[in-house]
C-alpha positions in Angstrom: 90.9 19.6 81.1 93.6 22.3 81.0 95.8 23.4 78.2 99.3 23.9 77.8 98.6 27.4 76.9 96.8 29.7 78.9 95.9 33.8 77.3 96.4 35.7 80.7 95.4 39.1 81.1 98.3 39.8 83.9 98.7 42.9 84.9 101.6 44.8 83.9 102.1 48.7 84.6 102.0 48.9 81.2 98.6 47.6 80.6 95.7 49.1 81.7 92.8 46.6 80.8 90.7 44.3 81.7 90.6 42.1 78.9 89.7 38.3 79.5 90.6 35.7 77.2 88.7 31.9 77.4 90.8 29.4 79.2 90.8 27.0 75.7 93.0 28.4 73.1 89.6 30.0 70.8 89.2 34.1 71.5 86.5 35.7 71.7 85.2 37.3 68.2 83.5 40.0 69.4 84.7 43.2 71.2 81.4 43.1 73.4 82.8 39.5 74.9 85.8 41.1 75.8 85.0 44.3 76.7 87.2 46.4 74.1 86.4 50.1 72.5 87.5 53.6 72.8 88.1 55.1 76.0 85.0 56.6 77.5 84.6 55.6 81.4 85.9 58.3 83.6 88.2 56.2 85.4 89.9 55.6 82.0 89.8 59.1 81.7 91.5 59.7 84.3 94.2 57.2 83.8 95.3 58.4 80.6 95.4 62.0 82.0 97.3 61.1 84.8 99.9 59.2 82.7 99.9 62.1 80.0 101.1 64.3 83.6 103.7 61.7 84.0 104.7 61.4 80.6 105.7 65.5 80.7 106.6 65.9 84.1 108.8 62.7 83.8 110.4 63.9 80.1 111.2 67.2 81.4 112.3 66.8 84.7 114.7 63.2 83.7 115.9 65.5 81.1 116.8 68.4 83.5 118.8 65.5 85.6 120.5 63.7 82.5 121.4 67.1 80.8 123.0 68.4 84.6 124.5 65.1 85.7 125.9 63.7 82.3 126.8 67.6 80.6 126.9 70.0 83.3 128.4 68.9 87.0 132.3 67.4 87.0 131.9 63.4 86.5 131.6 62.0 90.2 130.6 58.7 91.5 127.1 60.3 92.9 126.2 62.3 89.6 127.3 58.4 87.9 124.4 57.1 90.1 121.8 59.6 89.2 122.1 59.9 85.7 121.7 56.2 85.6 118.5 56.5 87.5 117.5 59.5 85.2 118.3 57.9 82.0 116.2 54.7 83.3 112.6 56.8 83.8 113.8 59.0 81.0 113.5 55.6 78.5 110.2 54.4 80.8 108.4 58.1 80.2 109.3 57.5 76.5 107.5 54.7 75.7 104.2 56.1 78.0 102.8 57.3 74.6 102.5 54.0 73.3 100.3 52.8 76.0 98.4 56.5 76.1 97.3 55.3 73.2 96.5 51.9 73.7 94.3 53.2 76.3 92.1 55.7 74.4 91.9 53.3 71.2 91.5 50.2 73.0 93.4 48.4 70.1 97.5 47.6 69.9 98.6 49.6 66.6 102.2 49.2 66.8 102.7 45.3 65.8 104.1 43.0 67.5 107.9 44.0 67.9 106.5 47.1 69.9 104.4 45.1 72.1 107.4 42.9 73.3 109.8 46.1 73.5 107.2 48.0 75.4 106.7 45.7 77.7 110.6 45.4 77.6 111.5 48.5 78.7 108.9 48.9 81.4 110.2 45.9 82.8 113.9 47.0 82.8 112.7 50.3 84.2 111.5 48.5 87.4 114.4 46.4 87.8 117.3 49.1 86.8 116.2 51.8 89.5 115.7 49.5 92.3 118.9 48.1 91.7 120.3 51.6 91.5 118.4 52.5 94.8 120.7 49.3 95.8 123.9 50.4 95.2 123.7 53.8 96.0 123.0 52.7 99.7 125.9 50.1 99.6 127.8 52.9 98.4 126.7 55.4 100.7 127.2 52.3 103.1 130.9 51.7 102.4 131.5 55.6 102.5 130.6 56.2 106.2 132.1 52.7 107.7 134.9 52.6 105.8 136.3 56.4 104.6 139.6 55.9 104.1 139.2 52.9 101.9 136.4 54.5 100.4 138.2 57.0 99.2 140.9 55.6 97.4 138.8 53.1 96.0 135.4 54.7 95.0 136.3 56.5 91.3 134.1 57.1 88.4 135.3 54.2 86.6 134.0 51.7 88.7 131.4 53.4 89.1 130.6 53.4 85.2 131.3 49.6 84.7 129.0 48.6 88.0 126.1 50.8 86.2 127.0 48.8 83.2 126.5 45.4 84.9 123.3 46.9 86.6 121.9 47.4 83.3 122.8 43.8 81.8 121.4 42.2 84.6 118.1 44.1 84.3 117.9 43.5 80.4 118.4 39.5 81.5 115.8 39.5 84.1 113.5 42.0 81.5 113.4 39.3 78.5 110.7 36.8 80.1 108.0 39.2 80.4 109.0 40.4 77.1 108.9 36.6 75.6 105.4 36.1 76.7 103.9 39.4 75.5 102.3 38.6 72.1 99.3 40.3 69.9 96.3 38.8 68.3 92.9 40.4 66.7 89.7 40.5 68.4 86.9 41.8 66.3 88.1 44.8 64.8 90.7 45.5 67.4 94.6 44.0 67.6 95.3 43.0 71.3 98.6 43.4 73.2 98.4 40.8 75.9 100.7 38.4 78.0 100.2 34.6 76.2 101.4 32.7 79.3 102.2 28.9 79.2 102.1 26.8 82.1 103.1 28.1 85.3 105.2 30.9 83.1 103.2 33.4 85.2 103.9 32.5 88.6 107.9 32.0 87.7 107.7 35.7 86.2 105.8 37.3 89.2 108.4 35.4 91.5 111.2 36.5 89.8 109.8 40.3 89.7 108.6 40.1 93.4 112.4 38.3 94.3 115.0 40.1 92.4 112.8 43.4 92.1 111.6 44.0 95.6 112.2 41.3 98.3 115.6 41.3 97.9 116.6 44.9 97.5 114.6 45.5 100.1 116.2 43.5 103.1 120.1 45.0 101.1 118.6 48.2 101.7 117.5 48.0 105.0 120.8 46.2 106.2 122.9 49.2 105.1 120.2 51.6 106.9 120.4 49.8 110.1 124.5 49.9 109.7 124.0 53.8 108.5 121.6 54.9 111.9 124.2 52.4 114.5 127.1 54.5 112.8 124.8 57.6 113.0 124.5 57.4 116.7 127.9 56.0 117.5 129.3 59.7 116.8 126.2 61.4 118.4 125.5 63.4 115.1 122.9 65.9 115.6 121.5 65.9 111.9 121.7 63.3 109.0 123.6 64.6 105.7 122.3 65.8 102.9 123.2 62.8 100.9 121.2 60.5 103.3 118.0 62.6 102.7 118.2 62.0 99.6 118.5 59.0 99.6 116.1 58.6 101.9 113.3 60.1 99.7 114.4 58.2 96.6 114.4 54.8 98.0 110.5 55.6 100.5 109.5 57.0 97.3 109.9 53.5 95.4 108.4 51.2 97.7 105.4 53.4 98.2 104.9 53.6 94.3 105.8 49.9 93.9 104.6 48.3 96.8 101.0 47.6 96.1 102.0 46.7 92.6 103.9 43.9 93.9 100.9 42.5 96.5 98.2 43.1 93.7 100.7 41.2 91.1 100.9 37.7 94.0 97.5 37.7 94.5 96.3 37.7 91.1 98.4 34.4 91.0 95.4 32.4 92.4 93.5 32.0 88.9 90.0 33.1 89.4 88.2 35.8 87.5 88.7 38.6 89.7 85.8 41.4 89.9 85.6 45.3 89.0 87.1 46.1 92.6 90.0 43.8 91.8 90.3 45.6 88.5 90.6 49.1 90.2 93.4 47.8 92.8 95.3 46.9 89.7 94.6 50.6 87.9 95.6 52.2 90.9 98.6 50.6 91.6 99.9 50.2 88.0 99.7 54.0 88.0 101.4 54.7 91.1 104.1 52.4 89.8 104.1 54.7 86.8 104.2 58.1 88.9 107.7 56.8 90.7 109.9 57.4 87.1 108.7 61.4 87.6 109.1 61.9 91.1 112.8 62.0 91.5 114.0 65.2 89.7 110.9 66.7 92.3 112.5 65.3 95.3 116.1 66.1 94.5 114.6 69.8 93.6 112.9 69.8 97.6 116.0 68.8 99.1 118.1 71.3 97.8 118.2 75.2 100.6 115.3 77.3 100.0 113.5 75.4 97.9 110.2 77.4 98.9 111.7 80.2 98.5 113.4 79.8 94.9 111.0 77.4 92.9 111.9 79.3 90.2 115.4 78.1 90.2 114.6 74.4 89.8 117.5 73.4 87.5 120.0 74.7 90.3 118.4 73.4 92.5 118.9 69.7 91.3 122.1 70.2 90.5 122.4 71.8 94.4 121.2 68.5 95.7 123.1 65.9 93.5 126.4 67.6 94.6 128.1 65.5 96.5 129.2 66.7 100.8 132.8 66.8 101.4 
């Protein structure tokens, strides 16, 4: 007979085992039924590794951005854009300690407040860039069809108050996986772990898959199709500098957060999945981690010379963010 309330073990990018919980409301007593301890397997290794990489690379080079975009360049409607992004993987790359160490522990020490508000702002992570990715392609849109409204219209302002409703909507649409999140003890560990009830799961993966990828998606490839026909109608040579960028930010996202997203729907069938299962959701939980470090890298490539002047990186952000008259 099934319950009301079913423990799930749904994987979030901000949790890196595979814990199973008994489909009746008991759990397990004993860390061997669950499969809890320290981290010794060198895939686990590996993982925390990598996400201490990301954790620095992501700190410093968010940083770099937020201290050039919000302190350094003259306020614009680009650098408004980018230092929202920044400040969005700077507050993801934040919290990766608490899960570093959740991984080589094997046991939640943070209580329960931490385990919703980790899982909190992972979630708003996801949902704020991609809607950033959004807008700046609606905005870079709007700029080459219409210029002359575009400029009169597009000011830093605006700008400020549509990053403002980008984040509300993303802290809405963050709170259900937040609500689930819950902690419990298991032998001599203390679990963080999504407490599902229903079909809560499903309705959270559809509204992650919907709102957080599906849709973004086909806005984003609209405004491409109009930016190439536009492109082409005045036979230009070259795309800008701006639409490289661009570019690169938003292939960068769905590469990192594509597999994420298919392994997420297809662990909506209910069955214990096996080890291989388990590795597809490793892998692509951590590539969905490695997208909050890789901007400040790609706006550092686009920028002149970049082979020749790695030395310069801070410049060289700041080279790229500048907006093209």
């Amino acid at each position: 007979m099934e319950n009301t309330t079913n423990s799930s073990s749904d994987y979030d990018y901000d949790y890196y085992y595979d814990n199973y919980y008994p489909e009746n409301d008991s759990v397990a007593s004993t860390d061997e039924d669950v499969h809890l301890g320290y981290c010794r397997e060198a895939a686990c290794i590996i993982m925390v590794i990598f996400n201490v990489i990301i954790f620095l690379l992501g700190i410093i080079g968010n940083g770099a951005v937020i201290w050039i975009t919000g302190f350094k360049m003259k306020k614009s409607v680009n650098t408004t854009w980018y230092l929202s992004l920044a400040l969005s993987d700077f507050i993801f790359c934040a919290t990766l300690p608490f899960t570093i160490d959740y991984m080589l522990k094997g046991s939640w020490i943070f209580g329960l407040f931490m385990c919703k508000f980790n899982s909190f702002v992972m979630t708003l992570n996801m949902y704020s860039s991609i809607f950033i990715l959004v807008i700046i392609s609606v905005d870079r849109c709007i700029t080459v069809k219409f210029p002359v409204w575009a400029q009169n219209q597009r000011t830093v302002l605006k700008a400020s108050v549509v990053v403002l409703l980008v984040w509300f909507v993303s802290s809405l649409l963050s709170i259900p996986p937040a609500k689930f999140r819950e902690t419990t003890n298991i032998g001599s560990k203390d679990i963080c772990y999504n407490n599902f009830q229903k079909n809560h799961h499903k309705i959270v993966v559809f509204m992650r898959s919907t709102f957080g990828f599906l849709i973004p998606f086909l806005t984003i490839f609209i405004c491409y199709s109009i930016l190439i026909r536009k492109h082409r109608a005045n036979q230009m040579s070259k795309f800008t500098k701006p639409f490289k960028i661009m570019t690169l930010l938003i292939t960068a996202f769905f590469i990192c957060w594509l597999p994420f997203q298919v392994v997420s729907i297809l662990e909506l069938d209910g069955t214990k999945h096996g080890p291989a299962f388990h590795t597809a959701q490793q892998v692509s939980g951590s590539l969905a981690c490695a997208n909050s470090f890789l901007n400040p890298f790609l706006y550092a490539f686009m920028a002149k010379d970049f082979k020749k002047k790695c030395y310069s990186f801070l410049s060289k952000i700041e080279s790229a963010i500048d907006e093209e008259t």
